[in-house]
Structures are given as C-alpha cells and as structure tokens.
C-alpha positions in Angstrom: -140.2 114.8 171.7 -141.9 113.0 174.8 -144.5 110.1 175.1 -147.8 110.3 177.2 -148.9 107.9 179.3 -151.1 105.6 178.7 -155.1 106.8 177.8 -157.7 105.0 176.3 -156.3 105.3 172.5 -152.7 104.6 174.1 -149.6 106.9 174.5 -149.2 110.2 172.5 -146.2 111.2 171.0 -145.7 115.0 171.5 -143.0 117.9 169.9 -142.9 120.0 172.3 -143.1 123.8 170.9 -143.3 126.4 173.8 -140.5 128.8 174.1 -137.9 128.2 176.5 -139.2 131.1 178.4 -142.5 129.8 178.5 -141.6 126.6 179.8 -139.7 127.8 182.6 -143.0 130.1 183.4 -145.3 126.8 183.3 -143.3 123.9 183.1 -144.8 122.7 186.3 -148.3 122.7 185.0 -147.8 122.9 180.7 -146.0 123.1 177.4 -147.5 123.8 174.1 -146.8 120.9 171.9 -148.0 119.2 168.8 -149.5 115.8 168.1 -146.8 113.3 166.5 -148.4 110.5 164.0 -145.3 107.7 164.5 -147.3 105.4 162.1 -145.6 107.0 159.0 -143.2 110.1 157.3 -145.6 112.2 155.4 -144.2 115.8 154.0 -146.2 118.8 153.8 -146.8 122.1 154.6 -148.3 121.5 158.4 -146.2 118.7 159.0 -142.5 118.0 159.8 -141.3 114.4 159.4 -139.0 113.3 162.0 -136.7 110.6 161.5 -137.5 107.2 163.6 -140.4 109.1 165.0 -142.8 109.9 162.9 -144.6 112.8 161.5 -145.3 115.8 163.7 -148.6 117.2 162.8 -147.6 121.3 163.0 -151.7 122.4 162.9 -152.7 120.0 165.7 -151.3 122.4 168.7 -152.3 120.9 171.9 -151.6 122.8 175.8 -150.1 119.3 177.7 -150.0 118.9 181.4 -146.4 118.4 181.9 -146.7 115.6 184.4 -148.6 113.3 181.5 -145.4 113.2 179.3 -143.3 110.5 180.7 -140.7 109.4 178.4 -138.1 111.5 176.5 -138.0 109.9 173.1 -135.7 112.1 170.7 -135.1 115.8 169.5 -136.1 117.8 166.3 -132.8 117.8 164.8 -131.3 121.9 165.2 -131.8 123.0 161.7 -135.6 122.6 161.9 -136.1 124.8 165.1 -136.3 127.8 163.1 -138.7 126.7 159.9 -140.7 124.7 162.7 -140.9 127.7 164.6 -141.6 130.0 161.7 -144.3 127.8 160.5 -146.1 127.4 164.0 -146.1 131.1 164.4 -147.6 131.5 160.9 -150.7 129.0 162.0 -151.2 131.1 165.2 -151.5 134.4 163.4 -147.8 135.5 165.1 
C-alpha cells in the first residue's frame, strides 16, 4: 500500500494490484491499483479491509503514475493475495 502526494482533496492511499510482471514492464510510468478509504473497515464483496489502513475499495481500479506514490505505508497481509486477486480478476471480466 503507498500514499500519493498531495492533490487538492489530499493524499490517496492506494493497494497496488498489477502483477509483478506488469510492474517490471511499466513500473517506470504505472501500476494498476485500487483506491483505499482509511476513514473506516467496512467488509463486503468489492472491498478488503486492511488492518490500520483502511478499507481498499476492490471496484475502484485506478492506472497510477508511479512517481505520484511517495510513501510505502504497509502490505496486504499474504493470505489475501489470492482472494484479492481472484476477486479483481472477476470485476475485470478475467
């Protein structure tokens, strides 16, 4: 998980979802990630809390220039990669 810097509604938290592949292909320029509501936990199909973070929001898939994320804030714990993963593919038709 990575912050933004600041814009005009403040910094974004982001979970960053492109592949390992992918990110070596366009790390320079972008990852795939999703928007990350830190205000609360909430549990649901399209979202995956995240302890002391927040609550990424799985249907809110964003492309992010690499060089607006700024600070490394924490890491989906491992046994989520695969539902997260799972569920991301789902949204995008696989």
């Amino acid at each position: 998980m990575w912050v933004s810097r600041d814009e005009a509604i403040g910094p974004i938290h982001y979970l960053i979802v492109s592949s390992d592949a992918y990110n070596a292909a366009f790390a320079d320029r972008r990852v795939i990630a999703v928007e990350i509501d830190t205000r609360a936990l909430y549990h649901g199909i399209y979202r995956e809390p995240v302890n002391d973070v927040g609550t990424a929001l799985l249907d809110r898939l964003v492309w992010v220039t690499r060089d607006s994320l700024t600070t490394h804030v924490g890491d989906l714990h491992p046994t989520r990669h695969a539902p997260v993963t799972a569920q991301i593919r789902e949204l995008i038709g696989n």
